[in-house]
C-alpha positions in Angstrom: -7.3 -24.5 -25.6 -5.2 -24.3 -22.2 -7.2 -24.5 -19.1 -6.7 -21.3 -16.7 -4.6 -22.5 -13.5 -6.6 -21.8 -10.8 -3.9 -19.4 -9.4 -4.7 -17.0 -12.1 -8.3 -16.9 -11.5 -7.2 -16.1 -7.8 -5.3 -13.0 -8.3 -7.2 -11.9 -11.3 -10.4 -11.8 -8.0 -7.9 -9.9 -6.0 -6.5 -7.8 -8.1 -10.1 -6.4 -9.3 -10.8 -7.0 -5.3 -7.9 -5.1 -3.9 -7.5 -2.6 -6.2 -10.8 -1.7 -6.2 -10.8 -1.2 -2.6 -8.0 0.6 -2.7 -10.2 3.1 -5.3 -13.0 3.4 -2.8 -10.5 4.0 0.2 -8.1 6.1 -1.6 -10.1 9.5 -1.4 -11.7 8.9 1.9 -8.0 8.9 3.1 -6.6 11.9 1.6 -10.1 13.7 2.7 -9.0 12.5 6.2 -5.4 13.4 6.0 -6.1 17.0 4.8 -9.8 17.4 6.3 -10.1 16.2 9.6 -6.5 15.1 10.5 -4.9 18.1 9.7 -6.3 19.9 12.1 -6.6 17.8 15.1 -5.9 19.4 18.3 -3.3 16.4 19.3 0.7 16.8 19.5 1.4 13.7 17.7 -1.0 14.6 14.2 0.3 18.3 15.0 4.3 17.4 14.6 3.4 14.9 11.7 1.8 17.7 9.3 4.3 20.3 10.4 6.7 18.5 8.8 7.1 19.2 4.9 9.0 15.8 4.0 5.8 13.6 5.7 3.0 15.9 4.0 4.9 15.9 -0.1 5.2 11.4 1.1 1.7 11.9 2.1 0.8 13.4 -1.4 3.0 11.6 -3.2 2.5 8.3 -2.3 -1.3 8.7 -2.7 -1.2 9.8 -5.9 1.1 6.9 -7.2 -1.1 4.7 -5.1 -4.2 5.9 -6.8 -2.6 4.9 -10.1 -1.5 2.0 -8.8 -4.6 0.7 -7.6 -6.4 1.4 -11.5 -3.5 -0.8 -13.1 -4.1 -3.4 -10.3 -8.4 -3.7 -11.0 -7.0 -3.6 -14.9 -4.7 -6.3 -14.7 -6.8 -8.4 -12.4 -9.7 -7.8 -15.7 -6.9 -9.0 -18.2 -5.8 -11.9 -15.9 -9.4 -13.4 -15.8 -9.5 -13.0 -19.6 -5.7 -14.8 -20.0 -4.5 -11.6 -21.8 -0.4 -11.5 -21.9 -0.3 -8.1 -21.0 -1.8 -8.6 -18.0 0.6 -11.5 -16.2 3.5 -8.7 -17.6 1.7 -5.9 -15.5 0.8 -7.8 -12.7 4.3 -8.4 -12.8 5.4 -5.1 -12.3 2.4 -4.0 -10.0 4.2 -6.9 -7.3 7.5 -5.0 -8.3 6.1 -1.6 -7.5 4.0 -3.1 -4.5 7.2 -4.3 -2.8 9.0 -1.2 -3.2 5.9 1.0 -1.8 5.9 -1.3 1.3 9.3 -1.2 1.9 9.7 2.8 1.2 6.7 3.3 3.3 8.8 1.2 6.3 12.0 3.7 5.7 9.5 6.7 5.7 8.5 5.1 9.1 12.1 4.7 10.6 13.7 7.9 9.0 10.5 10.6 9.4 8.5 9.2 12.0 9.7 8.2 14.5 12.0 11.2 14.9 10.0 13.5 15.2 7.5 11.6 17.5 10.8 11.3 19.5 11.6 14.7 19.6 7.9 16.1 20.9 7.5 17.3 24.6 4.1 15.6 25.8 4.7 17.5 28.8 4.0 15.0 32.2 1.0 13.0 33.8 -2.0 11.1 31.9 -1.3 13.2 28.6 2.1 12.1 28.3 1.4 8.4 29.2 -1.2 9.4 26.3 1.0 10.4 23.8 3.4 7.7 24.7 1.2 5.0 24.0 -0.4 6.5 20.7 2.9 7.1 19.5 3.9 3.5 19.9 1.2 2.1 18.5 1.4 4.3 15.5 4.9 2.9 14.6 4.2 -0.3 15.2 1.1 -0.5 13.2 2.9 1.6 10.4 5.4 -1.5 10.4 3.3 -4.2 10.8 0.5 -2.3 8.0 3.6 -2.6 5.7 5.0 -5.9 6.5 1.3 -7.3 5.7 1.0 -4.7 2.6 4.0 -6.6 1.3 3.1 -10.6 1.5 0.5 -10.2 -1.3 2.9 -8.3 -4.1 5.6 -11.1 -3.3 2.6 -14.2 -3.9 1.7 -12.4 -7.3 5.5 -12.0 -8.2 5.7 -15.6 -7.7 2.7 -17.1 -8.8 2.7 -15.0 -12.2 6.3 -16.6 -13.0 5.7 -19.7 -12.8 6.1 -22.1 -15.4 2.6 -23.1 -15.6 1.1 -19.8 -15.3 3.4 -18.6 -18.1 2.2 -20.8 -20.5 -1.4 -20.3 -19.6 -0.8 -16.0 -21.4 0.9 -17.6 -24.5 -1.4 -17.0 -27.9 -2.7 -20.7 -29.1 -2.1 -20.9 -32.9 
């Protein structure tokens, strides 16, 4: 019988790790997005769920997240137990993962930013406020996805590599 590389073992941890995180987190989100957030007095949250295209991302993207994260705790359970299915679909979890974090950038640039440009924050402390939150808000989207991203691209390349391969094919 094959030893596991070690690599497997790692991302089948962070797989269950991640995507059961992503499980527990998942809900408290949305409850803050359409609870609490939605109806905060500030400008900024104000012009973000005024806008129809950010709300159906919102929606959308949680939803396919949500799935997401039960086929990453799933495959991280088949990696552990060297079933072949599970290198194929943590395969196309990195695929998908990728893509997320790099729509989730252009939903940034394109959505966004425009319409935090476009708000009137008015003059004094409030608008030095407003400034400031909406700059840190961008640049914490980016830099959210640019980290969201390195993990999906290590699994892509771990789980093709020769050694790891091998590791999911059946013994006779």
């Amino acid at each position: 019988m094959q030893q596991r590389p070690t690599s497997v073992t790692v991302f089948g941890v962070l797989n269950i790790v991640f995507g059961a995180l992503a499980l527990l987190c998942l809900p408290i989100t949305l409850l803050m997005v359409f609870g609490v957030f939605k109806h905060a007095p500030d400008p900024t949250t104000k012009a973000l769920y005024g806008n129809p295209l950010y709300v159906s991302w919102t929606v959308v993207s949680s939803v396919v997240g949500l799935i997401a994260a039960v086929v990453e705790l799933v495959a991280g359970i088949g990696l552990l137990k060297l079933l072949p299915w599970a290198r194929v679909t943590s395969i196309g979890f990195a695929i998908y993962g990728i893509f997320a974090s790099i729509a989730s950038m252009v939903m940034t640039a394109v959505v966004m930013i425009p319409i935090v440009q476009k708000m009137d924050t008015g003059s004094g402390p409030e608008h030095a406020a407003a400034i400031g939150g909406m700059i840190g808000g961008v640049i914490g989207g980016i830099a959210g996805s640019c980290g969201a991203i390195i993990y999906p691209i290590l699994l892509l390349i771990f789980m093709t590599r020769p050694k790891v391969k091998a590791a999911f094919v059946p013994q006779a």
